[in-house]
Backbone bond lengths (Angstrom), bond angles and torsions (degrees), N, CA, C in turn:
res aa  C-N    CA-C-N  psi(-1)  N-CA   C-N-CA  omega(-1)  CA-C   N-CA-C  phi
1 X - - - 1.442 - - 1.518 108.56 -
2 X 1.271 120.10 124.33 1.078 133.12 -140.00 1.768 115.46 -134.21
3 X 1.491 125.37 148.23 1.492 95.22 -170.01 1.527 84.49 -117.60
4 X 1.547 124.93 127.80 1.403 141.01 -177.38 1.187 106.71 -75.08
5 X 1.253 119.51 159.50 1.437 140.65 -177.98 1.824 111.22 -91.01
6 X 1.573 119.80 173.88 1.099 113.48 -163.57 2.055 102.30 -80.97
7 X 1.045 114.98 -16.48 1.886 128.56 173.44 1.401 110.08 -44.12
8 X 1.490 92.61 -53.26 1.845 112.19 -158.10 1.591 90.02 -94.18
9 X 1.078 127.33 -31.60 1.579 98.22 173.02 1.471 118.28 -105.12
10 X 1.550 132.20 0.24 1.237 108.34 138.54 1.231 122.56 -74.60
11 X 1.329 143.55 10.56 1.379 135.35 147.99 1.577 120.37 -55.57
12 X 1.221 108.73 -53.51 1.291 104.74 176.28 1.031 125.71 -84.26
13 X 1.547 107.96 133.15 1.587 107.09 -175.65 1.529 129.52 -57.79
14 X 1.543 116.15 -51.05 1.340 132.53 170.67 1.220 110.85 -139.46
15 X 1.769 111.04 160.77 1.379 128.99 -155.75 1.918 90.78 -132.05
16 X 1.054 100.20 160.37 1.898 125.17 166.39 1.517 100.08 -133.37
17 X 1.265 94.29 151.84 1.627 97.85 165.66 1.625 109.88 -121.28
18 X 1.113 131.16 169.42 1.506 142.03 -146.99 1.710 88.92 -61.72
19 X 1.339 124.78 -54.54 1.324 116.03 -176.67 1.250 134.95 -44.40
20 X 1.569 102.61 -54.97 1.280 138.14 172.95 1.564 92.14 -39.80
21 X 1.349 137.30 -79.98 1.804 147.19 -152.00 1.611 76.67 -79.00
22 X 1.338 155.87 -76.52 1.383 135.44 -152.92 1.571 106.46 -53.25
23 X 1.266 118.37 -32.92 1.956 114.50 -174.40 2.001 77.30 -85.64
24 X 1.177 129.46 -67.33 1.723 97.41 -167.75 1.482 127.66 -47.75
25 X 1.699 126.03 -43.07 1.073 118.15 141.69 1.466 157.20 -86.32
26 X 1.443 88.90 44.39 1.718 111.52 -179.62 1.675 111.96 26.81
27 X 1.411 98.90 61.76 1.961 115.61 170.03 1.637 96.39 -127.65
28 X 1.418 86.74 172.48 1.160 109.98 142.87 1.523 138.85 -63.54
29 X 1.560 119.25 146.26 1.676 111.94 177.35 1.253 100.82 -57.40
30 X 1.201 138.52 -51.63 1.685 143.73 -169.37 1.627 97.44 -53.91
31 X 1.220 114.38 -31.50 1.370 102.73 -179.28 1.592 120.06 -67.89
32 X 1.376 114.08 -59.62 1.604 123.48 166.76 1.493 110.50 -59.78
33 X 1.112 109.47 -3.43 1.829 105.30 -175.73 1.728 89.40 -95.00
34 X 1.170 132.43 -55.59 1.651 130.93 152.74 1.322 115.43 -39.89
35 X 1.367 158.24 -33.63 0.966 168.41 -134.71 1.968 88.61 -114.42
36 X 1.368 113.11 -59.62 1.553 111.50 160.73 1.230 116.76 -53.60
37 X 1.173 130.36 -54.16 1.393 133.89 -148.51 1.736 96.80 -66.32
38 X 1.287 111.73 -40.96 1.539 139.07 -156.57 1.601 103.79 -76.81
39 X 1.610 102.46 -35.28 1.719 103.54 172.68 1.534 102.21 85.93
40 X 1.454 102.79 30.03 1.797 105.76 160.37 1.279 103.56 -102.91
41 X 1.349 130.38 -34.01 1.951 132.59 164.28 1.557 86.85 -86.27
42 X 1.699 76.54 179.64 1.393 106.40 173.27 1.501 100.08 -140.62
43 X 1.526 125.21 109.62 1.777 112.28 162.54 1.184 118.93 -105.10
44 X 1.787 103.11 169.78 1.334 101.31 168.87 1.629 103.60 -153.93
45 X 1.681 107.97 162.92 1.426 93.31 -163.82 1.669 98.65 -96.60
46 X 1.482 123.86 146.24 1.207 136.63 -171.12 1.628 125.57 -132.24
47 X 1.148 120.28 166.66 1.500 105.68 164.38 1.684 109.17 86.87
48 X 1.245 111.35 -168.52 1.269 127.68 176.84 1.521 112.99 -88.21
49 X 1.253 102.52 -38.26 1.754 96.36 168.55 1.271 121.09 -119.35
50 X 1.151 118.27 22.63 1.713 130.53 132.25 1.689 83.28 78.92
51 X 1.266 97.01 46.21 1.771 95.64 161.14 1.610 119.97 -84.00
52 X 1.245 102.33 148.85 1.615 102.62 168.53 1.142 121.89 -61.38
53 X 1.519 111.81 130.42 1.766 114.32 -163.90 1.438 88.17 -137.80
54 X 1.556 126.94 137.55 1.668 142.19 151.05 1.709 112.48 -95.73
55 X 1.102 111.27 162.36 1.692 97.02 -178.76 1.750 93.32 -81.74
56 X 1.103 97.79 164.92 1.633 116.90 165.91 1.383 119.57 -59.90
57 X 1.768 112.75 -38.22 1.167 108.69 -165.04 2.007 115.07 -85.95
58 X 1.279 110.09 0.23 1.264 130.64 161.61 1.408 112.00 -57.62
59 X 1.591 114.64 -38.64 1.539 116.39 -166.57 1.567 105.07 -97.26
60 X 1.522 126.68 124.85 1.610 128.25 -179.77 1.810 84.27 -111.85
61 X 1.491 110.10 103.77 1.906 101.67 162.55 1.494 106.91 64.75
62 X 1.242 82.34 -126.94 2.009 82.80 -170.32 1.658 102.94 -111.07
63 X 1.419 108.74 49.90 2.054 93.73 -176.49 1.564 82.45 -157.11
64 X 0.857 133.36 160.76 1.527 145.98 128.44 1.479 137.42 -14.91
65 X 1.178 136.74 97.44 1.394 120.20 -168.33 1.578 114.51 -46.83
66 X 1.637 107.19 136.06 1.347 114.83 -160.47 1.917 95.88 -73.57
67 X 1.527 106.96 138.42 1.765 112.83 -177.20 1.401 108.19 97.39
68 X 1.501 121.97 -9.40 1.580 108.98 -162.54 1.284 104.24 -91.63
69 X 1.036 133.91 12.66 1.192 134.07 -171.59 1.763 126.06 -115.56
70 X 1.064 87.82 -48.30 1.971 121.21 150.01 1.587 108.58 -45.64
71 X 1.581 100.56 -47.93 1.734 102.90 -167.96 1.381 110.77 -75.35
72 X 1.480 101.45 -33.09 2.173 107.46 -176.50 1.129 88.26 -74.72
73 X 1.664 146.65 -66.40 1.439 154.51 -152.56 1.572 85.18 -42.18
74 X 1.463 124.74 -65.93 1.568 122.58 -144.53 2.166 81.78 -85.62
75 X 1.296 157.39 -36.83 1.221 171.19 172.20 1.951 76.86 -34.57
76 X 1.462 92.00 -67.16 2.173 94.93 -145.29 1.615 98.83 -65.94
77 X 1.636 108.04 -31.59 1.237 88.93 -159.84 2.138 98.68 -83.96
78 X 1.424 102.92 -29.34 1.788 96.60 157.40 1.562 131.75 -28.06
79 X 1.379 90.49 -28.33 1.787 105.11 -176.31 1.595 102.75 91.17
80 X 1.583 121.79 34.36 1.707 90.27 168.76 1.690 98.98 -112.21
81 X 1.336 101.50 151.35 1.395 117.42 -172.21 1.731 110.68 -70.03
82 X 1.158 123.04 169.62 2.210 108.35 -175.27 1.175 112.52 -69.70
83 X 1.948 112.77 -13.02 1.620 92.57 154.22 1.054 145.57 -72.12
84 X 1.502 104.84 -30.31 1.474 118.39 -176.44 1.650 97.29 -81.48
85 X 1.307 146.82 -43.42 1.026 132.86 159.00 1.485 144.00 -34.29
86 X 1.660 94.95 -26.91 1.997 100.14 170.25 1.695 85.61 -91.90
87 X 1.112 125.37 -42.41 1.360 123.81 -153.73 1.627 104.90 -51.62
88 X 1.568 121.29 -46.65 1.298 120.63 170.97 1.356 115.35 -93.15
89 X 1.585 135.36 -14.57 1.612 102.25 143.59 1.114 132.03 -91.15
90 X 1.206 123.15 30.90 1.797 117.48 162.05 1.844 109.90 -118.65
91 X 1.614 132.33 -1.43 1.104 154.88 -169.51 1.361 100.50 -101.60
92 X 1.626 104.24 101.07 1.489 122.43 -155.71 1.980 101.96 -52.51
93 X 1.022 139.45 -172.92 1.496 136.08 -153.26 1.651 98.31 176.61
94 X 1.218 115.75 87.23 1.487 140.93 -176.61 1.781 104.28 -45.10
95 X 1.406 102.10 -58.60 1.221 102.34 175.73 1.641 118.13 -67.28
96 X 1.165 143.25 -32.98 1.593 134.59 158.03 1.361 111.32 -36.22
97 X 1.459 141.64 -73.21 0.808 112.84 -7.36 1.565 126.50 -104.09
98 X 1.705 135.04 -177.03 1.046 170.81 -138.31 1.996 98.98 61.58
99 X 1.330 97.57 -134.44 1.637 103.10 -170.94 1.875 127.63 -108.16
100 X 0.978 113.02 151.33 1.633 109.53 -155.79 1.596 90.61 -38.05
101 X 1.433 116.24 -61.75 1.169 122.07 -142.75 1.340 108.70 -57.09
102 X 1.858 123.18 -21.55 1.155 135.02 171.83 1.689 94.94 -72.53
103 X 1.466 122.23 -80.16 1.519 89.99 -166.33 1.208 128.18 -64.58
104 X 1.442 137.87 9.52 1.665 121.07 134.24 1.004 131.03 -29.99
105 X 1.287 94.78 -49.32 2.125 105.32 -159.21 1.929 96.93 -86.02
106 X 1.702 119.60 -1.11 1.326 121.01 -172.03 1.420 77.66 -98.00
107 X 1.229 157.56 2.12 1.259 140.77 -150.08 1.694 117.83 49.08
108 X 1.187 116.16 47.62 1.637 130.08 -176.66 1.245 123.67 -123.33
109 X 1.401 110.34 38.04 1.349 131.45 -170.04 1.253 105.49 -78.95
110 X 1.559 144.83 4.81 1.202 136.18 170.89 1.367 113.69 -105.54
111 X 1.610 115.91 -8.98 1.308 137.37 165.28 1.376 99.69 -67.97
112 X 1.309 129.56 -70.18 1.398 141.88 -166.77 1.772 100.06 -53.09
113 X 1.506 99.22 -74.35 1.659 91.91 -178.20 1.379 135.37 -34.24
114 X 1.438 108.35 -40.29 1.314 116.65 169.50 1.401 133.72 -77.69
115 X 1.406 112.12 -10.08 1.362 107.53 153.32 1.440 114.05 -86.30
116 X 1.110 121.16 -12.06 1.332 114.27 -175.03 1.527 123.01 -99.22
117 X 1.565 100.93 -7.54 1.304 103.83 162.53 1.695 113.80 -103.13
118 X 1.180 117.13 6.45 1.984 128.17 153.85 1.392 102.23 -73.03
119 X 1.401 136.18 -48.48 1.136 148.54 159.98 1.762 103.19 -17.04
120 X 1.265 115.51 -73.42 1.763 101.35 -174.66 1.469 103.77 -98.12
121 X 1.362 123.06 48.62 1.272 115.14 141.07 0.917 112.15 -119.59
């Protein structure tokens, strides 16, 4: 968990913080704070009091956007660090088109994966 630079967070449009996603998926904070730890989120600390923030577009309702998790797994094990990981899903992608993190949330997670596993070859 990491505190981002001003690049990577005007990329993303909107942020939640750990509370915020535990009241959408009716848990506990300890729960989404595991849910990071585990490498199904991704956080980073932001703001003035350097709270933990995920983007918004990660969260569909009360679950996880379906693929986002698969996509960081194949991202971490590529070797990019959680900057370079928001940095290329919020960095629009001509061929999708708009940005990975958008076709997740279209349900286009086999679009996304597969560029991202061309990525470490």
């Amino acid at each position: 968990m990491t505190e981002i630079d001003a690049k990577i967070d005007a990329l993303v449009p909107a942020w939640l913080t750990l509370p915020d996603i535990a009241e959408k998926f009716g848990v506990e904070v300890t729960r989404v704070r595991q849910l990071v730890k585990e490498g199904q989120l991704i956080a980073v600390r932001r703001g003035e009091n350097r709270a933990l923030h995920v983007p918004a577009a990660f969260i569909d309702g009360d679950k996880i956007v379906k693929g986002l998790t698969g996509t960081l797994t194949l991202l971490r094990d590529d070797g990019f660090t959680v900057e370079e990981m928001l940095e290329w899903l919020f960095t629009p992608d001509p061929s999708l088109p708009g940005t990975p993190a958008q076709a997740l949330a279209e349900n286009r997670g086999t679009e996304v994966k597969r560029r991202a596993q061309a990525l470490a070859v």
